[in-house]
C-alpha positions in Angstrom: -14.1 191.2 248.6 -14.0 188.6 245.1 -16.0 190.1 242.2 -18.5 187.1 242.5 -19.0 187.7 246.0 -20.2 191.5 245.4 -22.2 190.8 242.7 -24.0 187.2 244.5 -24.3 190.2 247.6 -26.0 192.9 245.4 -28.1 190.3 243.8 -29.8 189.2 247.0 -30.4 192.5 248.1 -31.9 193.7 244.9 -33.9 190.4 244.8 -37.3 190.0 243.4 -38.7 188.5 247.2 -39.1 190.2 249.8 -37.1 187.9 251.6 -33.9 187.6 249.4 -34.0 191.3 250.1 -34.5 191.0 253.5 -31.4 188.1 253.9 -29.1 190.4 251.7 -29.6 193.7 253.8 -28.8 190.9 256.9 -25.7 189.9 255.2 -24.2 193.3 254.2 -23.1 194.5 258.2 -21.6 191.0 258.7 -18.8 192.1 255.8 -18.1 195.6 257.5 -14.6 195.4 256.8 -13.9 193.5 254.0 -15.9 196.2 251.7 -13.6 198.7 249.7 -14.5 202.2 249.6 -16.0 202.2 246.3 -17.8 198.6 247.2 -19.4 200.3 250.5 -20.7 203.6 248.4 -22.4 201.4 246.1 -24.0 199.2 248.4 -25.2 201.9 250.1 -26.7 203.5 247.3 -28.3 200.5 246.3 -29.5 199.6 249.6 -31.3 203.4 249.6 -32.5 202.8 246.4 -34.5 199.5 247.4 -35.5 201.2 251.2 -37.2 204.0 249.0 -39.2 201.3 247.0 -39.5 198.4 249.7 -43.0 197.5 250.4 -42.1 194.7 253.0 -41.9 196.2 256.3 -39.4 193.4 257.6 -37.0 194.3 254.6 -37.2 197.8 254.9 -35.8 197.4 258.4 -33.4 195.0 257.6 -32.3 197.6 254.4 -32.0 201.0 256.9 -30.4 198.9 259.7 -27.4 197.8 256.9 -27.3 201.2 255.8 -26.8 202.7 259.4 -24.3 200.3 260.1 -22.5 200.8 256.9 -22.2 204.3 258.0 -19.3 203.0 260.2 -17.3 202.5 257.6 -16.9 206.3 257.0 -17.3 205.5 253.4 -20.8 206.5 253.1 -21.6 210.1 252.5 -25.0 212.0 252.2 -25.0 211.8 248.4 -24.9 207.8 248.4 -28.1 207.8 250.4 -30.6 210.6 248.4 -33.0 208.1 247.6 -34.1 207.9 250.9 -35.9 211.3 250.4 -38.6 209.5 247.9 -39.4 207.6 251.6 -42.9 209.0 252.8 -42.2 209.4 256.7 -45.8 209.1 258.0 -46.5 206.2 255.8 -44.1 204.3 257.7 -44.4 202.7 261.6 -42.9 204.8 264.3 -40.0 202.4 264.4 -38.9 202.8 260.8 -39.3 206.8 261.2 -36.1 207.2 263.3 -33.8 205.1 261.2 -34.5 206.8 258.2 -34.8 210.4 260.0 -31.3 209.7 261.8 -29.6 208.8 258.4 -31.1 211.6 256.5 -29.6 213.9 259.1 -26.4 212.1 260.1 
């Protein structure tokens, strides 16, 4: 992946609106396999670091589902997703619960 493509990717996902966030976290599974390892942990990271502070439900969603899938890559560990911890479960619909339990324990 070019340099400017990263950074236009980590920019929408770390957007001000809810739904430039929403669009990035879309965007990230459709790259799978163009990511390097180091490009993959970080987006990850990031991704859990915006989950953990997202207030819209639809990007929230749209930020565990990229993470889960990003999982795939096998260049995702445990430590690049800690920030999901600061995620209150029973503040969040059922839905939502699973995602983020499933990745916390994968």
């Amino acid at each position: 992946m070019k340099a400017k493509e990263f950074l236009d990717l980590v920019r929408d996902v770390s957007g001000a609106e809810p739904h430039k966030r929403e669009r990035g976290a879309d965007e990230v599974p459709d790259r799978l396999s163009a990511y390097s390892p180091v490009e993959a942990a970080a987006l990850a990271t990031l991704l859990a670091a915006a989950a953990a502070c997202e207030k819209s439900p639809s990007a929230l969603e749209a930020q565990l589902h990229a993470i889960l899938e990003m999982t795939s890559t096998g260049h995702v560990e445990g430590s690049h997703l800690t920030h999901l911890r600061e995620i209150h479960l029973e503040e969040l619909p059922e839905e939502l619960r699973g995602y983020v339990t499933d990745l916390l324990e994968g």
